[in-house]
PASEBA-1860 file (N, C-alpha, C; in nm, 3 decimals):
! residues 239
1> XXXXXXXX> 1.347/-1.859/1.043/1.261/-1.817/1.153/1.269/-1.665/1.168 ~ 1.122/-1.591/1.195/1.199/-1.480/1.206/1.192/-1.410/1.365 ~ 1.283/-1.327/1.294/1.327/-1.228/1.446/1.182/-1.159/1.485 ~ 1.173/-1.141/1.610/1.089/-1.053/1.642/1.099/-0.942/1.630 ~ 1.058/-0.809/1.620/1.023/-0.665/1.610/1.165/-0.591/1.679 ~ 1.092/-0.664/1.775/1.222/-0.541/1.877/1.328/-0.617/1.880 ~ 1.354/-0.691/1.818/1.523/-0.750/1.810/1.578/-0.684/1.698 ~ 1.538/-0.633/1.614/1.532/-0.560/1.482/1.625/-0.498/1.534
9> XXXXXXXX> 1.726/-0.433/1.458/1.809/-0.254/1.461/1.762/-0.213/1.421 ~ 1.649/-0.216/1.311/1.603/-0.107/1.271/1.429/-0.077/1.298 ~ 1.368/0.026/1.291/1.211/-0.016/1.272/1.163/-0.066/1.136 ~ 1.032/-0.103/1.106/0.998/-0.142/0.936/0.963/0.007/0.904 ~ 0.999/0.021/0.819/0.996/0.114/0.733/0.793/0.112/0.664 ~ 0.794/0.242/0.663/0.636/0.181/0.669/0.643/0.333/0.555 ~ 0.505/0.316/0.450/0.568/0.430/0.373/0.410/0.460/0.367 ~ 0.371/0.577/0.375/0.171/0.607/0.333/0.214/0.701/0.225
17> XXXXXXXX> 0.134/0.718/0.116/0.116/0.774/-0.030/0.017/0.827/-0.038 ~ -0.038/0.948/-0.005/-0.128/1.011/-0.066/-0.155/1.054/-0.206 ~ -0.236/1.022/-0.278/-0.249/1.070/-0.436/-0.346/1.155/-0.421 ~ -0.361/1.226/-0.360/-0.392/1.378/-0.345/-0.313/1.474/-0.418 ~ -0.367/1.585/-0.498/-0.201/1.702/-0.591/-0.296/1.809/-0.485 ~ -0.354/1.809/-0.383/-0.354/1.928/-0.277/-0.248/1.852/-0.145 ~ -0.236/1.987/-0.067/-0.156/1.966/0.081/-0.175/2.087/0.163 ~ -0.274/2.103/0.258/-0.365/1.992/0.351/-0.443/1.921/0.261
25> XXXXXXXX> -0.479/1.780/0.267/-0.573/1.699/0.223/-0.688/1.574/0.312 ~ -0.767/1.583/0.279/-0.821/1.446/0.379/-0.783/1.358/0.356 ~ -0.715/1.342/0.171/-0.634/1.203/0.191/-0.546/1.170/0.296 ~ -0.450/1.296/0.275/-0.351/1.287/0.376/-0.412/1.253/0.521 ~ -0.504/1.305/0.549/-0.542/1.278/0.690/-0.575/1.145/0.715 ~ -0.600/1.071/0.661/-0.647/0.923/0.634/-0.534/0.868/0.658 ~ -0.456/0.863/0.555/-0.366/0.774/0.536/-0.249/0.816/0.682 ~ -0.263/0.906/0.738/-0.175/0.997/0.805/-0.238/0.904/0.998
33> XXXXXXXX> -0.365/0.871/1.013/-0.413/0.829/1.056/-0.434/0.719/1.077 ~ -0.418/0.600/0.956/-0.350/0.460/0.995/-0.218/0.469/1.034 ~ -0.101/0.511/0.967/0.021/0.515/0.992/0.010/0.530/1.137 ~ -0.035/0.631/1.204/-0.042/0.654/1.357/-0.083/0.542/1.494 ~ -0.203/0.481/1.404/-0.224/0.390/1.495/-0.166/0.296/1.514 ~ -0.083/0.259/1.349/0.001/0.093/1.351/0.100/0.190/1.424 ~ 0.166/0.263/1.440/0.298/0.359/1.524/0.302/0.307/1.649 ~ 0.132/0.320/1.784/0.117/0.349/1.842/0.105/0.166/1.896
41> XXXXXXXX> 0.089/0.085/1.812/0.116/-0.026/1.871/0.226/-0.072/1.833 ~ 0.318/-0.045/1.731/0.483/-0.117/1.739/0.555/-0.007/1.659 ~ 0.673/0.009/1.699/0.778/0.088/1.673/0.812/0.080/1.508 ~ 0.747/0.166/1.418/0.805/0.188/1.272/0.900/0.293/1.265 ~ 0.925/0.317/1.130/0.918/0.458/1.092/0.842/0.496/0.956 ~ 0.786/0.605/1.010/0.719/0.627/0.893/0.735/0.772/0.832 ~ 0.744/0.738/0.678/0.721/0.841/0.657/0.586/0.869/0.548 ~ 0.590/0.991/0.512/0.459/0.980/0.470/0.463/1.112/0.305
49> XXXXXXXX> 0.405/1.085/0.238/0.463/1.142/0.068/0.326/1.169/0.028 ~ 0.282/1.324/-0.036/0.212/1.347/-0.082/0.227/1.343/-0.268 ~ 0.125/1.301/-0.331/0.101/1.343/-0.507/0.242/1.490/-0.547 ~ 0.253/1.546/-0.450/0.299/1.682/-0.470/0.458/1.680/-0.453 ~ 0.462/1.568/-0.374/0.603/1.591/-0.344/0.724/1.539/-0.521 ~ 0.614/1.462/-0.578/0.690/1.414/-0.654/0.760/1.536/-0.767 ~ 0.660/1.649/-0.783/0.723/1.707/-0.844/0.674/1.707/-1.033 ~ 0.661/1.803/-1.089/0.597/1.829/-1.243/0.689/1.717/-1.340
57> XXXXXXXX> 0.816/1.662/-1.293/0.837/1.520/-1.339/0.808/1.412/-1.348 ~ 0.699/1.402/-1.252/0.582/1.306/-1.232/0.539/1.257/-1.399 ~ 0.517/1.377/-1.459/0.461/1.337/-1.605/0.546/1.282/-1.736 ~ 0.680/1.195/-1.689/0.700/1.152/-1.789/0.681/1.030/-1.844 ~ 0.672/0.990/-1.942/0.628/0.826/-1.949/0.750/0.727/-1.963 ~ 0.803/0.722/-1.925/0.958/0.635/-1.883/1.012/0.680/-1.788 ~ 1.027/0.581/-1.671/1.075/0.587/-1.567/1.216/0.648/-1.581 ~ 1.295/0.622/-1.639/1.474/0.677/-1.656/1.459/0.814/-1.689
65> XXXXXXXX> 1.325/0.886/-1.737/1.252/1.019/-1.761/1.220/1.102/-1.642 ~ 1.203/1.024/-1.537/1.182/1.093/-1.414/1.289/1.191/-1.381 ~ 1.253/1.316/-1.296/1.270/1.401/-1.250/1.349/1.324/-1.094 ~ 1.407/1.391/-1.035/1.505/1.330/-0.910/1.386/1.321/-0.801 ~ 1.288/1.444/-0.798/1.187/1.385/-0.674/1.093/1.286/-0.707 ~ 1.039/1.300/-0.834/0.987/1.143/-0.856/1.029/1.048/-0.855 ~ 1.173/1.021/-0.908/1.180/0.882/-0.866/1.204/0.844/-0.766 ~ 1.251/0.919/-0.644/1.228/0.918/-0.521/1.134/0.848/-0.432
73> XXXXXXXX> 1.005/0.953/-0.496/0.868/0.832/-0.437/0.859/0.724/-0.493 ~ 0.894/0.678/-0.626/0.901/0.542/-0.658/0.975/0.455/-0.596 ~ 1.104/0.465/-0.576/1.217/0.420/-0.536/1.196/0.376/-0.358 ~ 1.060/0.514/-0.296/1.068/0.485/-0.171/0.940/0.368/-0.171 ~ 0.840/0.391/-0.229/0.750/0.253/-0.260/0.794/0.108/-0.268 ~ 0.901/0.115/-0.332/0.943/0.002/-0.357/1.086/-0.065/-0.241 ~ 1.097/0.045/-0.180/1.195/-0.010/-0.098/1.117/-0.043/0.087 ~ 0.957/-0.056/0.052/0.898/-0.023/0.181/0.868/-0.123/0.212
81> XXXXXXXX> 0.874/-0.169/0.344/0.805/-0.311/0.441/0.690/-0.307/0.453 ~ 0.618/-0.234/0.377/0.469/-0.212/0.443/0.407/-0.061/0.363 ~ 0.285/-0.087/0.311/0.282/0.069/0.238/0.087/0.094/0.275 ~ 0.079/0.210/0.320/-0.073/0.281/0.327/-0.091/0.369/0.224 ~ -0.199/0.377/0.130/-0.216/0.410/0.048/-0.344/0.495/0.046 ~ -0.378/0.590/-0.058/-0.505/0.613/-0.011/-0.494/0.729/-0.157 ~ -0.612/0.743/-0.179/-0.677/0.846/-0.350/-0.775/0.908/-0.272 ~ -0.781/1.028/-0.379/-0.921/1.091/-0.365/-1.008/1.015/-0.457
89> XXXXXXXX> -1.105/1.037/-0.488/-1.171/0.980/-0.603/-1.233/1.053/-0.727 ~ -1.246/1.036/-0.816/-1.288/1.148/-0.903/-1.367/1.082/-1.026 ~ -1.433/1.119/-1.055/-1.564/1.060/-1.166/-1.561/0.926/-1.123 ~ -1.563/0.826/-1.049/-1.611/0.722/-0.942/-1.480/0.591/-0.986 ~ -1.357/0.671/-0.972/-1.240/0.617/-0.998/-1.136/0.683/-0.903 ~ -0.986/0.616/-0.917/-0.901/0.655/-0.831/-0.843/0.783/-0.901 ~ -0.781/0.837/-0.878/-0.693/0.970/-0.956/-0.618/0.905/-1.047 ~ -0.610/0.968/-1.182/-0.540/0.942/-1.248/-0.330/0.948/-1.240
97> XXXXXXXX> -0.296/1.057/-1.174/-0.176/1.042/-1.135/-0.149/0.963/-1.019 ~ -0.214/0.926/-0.921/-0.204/0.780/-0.853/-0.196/0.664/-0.905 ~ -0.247/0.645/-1.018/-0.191/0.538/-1.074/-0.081/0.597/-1.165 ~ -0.043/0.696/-1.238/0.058/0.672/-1.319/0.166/0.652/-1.212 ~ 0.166/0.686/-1.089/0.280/0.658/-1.006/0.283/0.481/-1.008 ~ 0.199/0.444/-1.002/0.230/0.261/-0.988/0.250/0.209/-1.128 ~ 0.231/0.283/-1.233/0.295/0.227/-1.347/0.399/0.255/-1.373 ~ 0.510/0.301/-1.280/0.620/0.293/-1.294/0.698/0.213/-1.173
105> XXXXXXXX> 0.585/0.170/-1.082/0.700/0.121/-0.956/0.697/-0.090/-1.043 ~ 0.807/-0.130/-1.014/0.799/-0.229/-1.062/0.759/-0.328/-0.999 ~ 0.635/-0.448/-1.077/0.576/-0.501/-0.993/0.634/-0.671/-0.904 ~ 0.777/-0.704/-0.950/0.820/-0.768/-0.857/0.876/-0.740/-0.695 ~ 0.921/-0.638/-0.688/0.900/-0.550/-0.609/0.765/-0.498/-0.489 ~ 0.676/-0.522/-0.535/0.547/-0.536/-0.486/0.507/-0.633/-0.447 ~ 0.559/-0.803/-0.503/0.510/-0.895/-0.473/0.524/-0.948/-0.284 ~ 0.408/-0.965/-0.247/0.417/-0.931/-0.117/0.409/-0.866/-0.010
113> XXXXXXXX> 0.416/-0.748/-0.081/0.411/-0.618/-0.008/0.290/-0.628/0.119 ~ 0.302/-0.580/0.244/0.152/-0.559/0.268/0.126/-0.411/0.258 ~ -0.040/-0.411/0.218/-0.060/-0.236/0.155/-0.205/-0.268/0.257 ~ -0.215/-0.145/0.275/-0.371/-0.137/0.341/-0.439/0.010/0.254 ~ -0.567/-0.019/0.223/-0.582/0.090/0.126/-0.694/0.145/0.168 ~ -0.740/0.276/0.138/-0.786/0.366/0.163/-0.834/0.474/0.045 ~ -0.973/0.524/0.097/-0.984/0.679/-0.011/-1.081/0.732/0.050 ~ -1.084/0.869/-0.051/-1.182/0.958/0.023/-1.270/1.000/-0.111
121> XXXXXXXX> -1.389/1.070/-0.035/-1.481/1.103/-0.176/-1.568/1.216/-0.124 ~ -1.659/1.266/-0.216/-1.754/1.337/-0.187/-1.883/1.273/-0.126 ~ -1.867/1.149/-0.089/-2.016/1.108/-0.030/-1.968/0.930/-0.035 ~ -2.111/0.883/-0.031/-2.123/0.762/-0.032/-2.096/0.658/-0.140 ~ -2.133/0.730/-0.253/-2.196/0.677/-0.404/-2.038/0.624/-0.425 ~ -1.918/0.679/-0.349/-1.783/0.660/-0.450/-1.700/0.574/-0.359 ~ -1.791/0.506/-0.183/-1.739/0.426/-0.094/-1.692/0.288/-0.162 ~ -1.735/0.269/-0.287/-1.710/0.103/-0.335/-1.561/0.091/-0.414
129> XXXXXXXX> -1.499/0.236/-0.424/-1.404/0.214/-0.549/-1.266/0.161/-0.484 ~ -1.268/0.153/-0.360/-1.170/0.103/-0.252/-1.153/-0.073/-0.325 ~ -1.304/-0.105/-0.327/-1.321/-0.261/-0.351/-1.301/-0.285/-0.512 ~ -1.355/-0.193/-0.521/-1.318/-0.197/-0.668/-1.272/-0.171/-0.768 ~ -1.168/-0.101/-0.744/-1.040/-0.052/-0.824/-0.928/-0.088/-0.773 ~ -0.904/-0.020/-0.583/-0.801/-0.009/-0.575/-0.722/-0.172/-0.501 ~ -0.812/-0.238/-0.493/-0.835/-0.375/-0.432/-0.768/-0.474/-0.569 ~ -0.840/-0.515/-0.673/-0.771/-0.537/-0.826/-0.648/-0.467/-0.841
137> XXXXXXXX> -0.610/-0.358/-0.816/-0.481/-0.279/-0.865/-0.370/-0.360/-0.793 ~ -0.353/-0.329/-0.629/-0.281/-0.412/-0.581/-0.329/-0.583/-0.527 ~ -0.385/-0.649/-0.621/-0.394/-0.789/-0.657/-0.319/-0.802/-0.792 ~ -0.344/-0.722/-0.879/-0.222/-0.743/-0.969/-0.045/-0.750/-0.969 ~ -0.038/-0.656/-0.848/0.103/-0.675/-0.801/0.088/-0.763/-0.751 ~ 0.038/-0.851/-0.711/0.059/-0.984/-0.614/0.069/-0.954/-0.468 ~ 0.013/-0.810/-0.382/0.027/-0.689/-0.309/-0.025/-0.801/-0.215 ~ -0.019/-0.800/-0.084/-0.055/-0.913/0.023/-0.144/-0.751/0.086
145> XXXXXXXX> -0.297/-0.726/0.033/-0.381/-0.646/0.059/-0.428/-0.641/0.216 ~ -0.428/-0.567/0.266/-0.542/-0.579/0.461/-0.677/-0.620/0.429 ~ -0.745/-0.671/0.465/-0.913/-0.741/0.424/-0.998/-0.627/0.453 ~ -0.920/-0.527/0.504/-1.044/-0.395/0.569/-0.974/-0.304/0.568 ~ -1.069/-0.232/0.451/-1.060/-0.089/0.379/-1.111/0.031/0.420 ~ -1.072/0.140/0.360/-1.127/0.233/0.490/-1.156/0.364/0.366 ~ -1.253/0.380/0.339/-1.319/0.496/0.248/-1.361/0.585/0.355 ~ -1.359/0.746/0.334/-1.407/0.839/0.420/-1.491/0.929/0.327
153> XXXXXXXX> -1.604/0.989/0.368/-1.671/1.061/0.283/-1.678/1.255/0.337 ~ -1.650/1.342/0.248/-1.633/1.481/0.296/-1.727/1.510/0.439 ~ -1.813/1.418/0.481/-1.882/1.463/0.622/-1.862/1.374/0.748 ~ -1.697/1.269/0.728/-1.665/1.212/0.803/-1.534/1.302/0.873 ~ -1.516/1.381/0.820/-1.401/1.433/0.872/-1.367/1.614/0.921 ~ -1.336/1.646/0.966/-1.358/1.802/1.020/-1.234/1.841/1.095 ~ -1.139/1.988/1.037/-1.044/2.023/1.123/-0.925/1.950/1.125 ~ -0.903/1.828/1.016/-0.797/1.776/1.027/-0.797/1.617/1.098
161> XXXXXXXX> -0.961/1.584/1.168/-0.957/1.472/1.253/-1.109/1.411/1.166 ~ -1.079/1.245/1.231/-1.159/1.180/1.126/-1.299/1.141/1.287 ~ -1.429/1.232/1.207/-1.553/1.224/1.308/-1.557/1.111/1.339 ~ -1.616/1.066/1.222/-1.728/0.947/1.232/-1.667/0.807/1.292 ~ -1.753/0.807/1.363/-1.651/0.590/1.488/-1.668/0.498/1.371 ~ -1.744/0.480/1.263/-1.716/0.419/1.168/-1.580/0.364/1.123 ~ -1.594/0.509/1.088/-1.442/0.471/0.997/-1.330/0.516/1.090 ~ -1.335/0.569/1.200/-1.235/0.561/1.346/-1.220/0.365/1.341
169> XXXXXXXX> -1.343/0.292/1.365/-1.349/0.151/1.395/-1.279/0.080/1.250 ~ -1.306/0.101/1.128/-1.237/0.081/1.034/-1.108/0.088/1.034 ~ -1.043/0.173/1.033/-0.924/0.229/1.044/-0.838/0.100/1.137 ~ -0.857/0.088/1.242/-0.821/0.033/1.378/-0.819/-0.065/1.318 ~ -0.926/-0.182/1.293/-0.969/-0.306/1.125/-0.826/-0.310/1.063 ~ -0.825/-0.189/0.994/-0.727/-0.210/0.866/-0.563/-0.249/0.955 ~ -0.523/-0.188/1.024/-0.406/-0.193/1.116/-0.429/-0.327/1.215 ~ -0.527/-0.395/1.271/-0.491/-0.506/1.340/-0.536/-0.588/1.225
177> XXXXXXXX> -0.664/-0.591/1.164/-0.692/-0.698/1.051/-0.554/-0.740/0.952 ~ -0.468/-0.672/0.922/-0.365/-0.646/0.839/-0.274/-0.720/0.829 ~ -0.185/-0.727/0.702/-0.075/-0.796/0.733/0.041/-0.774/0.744 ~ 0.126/-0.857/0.793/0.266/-0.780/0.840/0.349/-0.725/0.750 ~ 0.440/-0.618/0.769/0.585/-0.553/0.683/0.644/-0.690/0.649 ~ 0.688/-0.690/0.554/0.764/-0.807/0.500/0.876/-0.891/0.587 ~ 0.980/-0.810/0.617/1.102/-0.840/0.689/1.089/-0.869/0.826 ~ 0.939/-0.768/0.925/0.929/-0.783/0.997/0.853/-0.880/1.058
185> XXXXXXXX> 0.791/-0.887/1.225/0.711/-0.939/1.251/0.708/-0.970/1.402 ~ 0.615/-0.953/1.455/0.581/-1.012/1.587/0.470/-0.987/1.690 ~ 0.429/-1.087/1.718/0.313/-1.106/1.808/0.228/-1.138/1.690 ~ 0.070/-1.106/1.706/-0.022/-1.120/1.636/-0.101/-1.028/1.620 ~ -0.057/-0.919/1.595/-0.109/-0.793/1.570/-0.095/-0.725/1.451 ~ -0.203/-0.763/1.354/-0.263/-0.665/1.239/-0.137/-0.694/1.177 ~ -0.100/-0.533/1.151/0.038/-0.540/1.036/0.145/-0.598/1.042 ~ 0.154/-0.657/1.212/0.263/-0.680/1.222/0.316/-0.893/1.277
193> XXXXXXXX> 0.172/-0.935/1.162/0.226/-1.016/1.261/0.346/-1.101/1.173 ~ 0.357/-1.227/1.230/0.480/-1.278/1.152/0.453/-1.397/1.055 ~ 0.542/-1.450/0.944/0.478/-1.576/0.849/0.588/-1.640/0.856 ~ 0.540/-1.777/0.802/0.620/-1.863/0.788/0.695/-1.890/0.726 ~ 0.806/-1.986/0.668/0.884/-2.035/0.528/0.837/-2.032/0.431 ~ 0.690/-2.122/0.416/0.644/-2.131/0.326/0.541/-2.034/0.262 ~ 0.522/-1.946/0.349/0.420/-1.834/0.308/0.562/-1.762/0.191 ~ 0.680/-1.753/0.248/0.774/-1.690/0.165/0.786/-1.750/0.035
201> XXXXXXXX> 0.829/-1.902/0.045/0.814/-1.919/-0.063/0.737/-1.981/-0.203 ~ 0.631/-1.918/-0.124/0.507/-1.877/-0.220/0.537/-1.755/-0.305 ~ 0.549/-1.661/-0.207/0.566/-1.546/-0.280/0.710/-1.528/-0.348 ~ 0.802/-1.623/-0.280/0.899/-1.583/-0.375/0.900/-1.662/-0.528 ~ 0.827/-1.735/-0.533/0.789/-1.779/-0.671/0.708/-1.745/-0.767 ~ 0.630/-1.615/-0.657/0.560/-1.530/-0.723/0.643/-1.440/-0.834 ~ 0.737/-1.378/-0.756/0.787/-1.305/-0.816/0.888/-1.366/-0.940 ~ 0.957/-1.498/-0.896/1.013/-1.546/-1.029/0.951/-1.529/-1.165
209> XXXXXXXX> 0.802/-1.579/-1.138/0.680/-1.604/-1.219/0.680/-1.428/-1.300 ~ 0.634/-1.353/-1.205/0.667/-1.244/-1.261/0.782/-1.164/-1.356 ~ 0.923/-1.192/-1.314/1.016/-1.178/-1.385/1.079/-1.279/-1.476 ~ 0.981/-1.377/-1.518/0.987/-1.477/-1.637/0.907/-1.410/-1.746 ~ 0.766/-1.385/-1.687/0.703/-1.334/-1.787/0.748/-1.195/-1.837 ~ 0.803/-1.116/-1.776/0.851/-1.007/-1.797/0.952/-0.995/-1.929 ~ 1.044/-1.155/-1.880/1.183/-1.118/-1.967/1.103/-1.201/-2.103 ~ 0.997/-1.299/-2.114/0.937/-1.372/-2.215/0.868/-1.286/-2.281
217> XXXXXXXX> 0.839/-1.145/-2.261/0.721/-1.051/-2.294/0.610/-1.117/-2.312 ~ 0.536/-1.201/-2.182/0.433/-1.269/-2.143/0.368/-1.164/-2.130 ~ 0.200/-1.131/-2.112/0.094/-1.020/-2.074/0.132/-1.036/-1.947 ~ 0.103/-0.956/-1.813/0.135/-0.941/-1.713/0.030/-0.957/-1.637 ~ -0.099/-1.030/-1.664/-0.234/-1.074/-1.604/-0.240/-1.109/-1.475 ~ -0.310/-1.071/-1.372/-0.319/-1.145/-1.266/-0.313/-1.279/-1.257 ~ -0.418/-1.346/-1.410/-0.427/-1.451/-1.359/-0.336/-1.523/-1.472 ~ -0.206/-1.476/-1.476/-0.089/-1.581/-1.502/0.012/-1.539/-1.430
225> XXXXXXXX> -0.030/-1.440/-1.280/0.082/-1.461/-1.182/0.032/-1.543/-1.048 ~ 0.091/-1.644/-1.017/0.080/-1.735/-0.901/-0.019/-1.642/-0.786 ~ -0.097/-1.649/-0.750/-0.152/-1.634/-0.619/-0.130/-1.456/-0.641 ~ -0.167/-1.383/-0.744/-0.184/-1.299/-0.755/-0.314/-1.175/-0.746 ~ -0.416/-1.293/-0.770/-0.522/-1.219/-0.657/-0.665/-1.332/-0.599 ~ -0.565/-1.477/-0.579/-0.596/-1.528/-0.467/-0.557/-1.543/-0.358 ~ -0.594/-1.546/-0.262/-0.508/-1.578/-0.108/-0.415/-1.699/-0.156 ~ -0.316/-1.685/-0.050/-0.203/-1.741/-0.087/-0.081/-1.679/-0.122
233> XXXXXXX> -0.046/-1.529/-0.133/0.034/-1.489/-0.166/0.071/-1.370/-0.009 ~ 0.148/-1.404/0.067/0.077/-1.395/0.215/0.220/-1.285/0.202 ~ 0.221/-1.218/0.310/0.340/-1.129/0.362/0.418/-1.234/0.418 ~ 0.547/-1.183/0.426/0.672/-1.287/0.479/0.783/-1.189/0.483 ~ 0.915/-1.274/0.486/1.046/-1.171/0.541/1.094/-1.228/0.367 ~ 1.208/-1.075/0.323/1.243/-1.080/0.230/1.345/-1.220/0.214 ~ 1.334/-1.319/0.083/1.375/-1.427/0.096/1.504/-1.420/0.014
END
């Protein structure tokens, strides 16, 4: 059964990732901007990691290759109850070093996770890649996704604050629509609410599934991991 929120010692650890390599960014402002609102209805902590922080070690291709601030952001991805995410977009895709960061975080580790995702673009034309990239990306981790995504376009935002009630009303969506930090949970609110036994061990068979195929050198397909990007693979407390 789980504990409620505030019986916790600790808050959930809540982690937002900008894959932005600028700082100021509108990513950042986005992602900087859910974190705030899930804040403002239950006690996290958050912190929040730009593309930049990781550091020109970012570019190696083996994780044990990493540089000490990159694996850092990996290490903090993977140790998070809850993760906001968010890309710029570029030729009508996510950034390319946004994903090399998730090809190194490991994806049992992910299984479960709740992520709420986000991006920004130069306009309209690049509002779909939320659904369609970054939506598949974390369904392959077996990622327990928010149902409402939140794309911003360069004339939604001004000065650091996000204009448009759109995606103000979106935003708000992604944080109550959402699902809860893993460990945590309570009431029925968005990120935070709480699951059952069996939602856990769903997912914790997810992840077996995952680290079978792993050690079998099985392909790593969505669709030969359990409830990996069908419903059913729900947020829960670590089992």
């Amino acid at each position: 059964m789980n504990k409620p929120l505030s019986a916790m010692p600790h808050p959930a650890r809540v982690v937002a990732f900008s894959g932005s390599a600028k700082r100021p960014s509108r990513t950042r402002i986005l992602v900087e901007a859910l974190g705030a609102e899930l804040g403002r209805l239950r006690r996290i902590d958050l912190t929040v990691y730009d593309l930049i922080d990781a550091g020109p070690g970012l570019g190696a291709t083996q994780r044990d290759d990493l540089s000490a601030s990159a694996a850092q952001l990996i290490e903090a991805i993977e140790g998070a109850d809850a993760l906001i995410v968010g890309t710029p977009v570029y030729q009508g895709g996510y950034a390319g070093l946004f994903k090399h960061v998730f090809d190194f975080v490991d994806p049992a580790r992910m299984a479960g996770m709740p992520v709420a995702i986000t991006a920004t673009g130069g306009g309209l034309r690049h509002a779909l890649v939320v659904e369609h990239s970054l939506r598949p990306l974390f369904g392959f981790f077996a990622a327990h996704v928010a149902p409402t995504s939140v794309y911003a376009g360069s004339d939604d935002m001004a000065d650091g604050r996000i204009l448009d009630r759109t995606v103000a009303a979106r935003r708000a969506d992604d944080v109550h629509g959402g699902p809860s930090p893993r460990p945590r949970g309570e009431g029925g609110v968005g990120l935070l609410r709480p699951v059952g036994a069996s939602q856990c061990a769903r997912r914790d068979r997810t992840r077996h599934l995952i680290r079978a195929a792993s050690r079998s050198g099985t392909p790593n397909r969505p669709s030969e991991r359990c409830g990996s990007a069908l419903p059913g693979v729900a947020a829960g407390p670590k089992c």
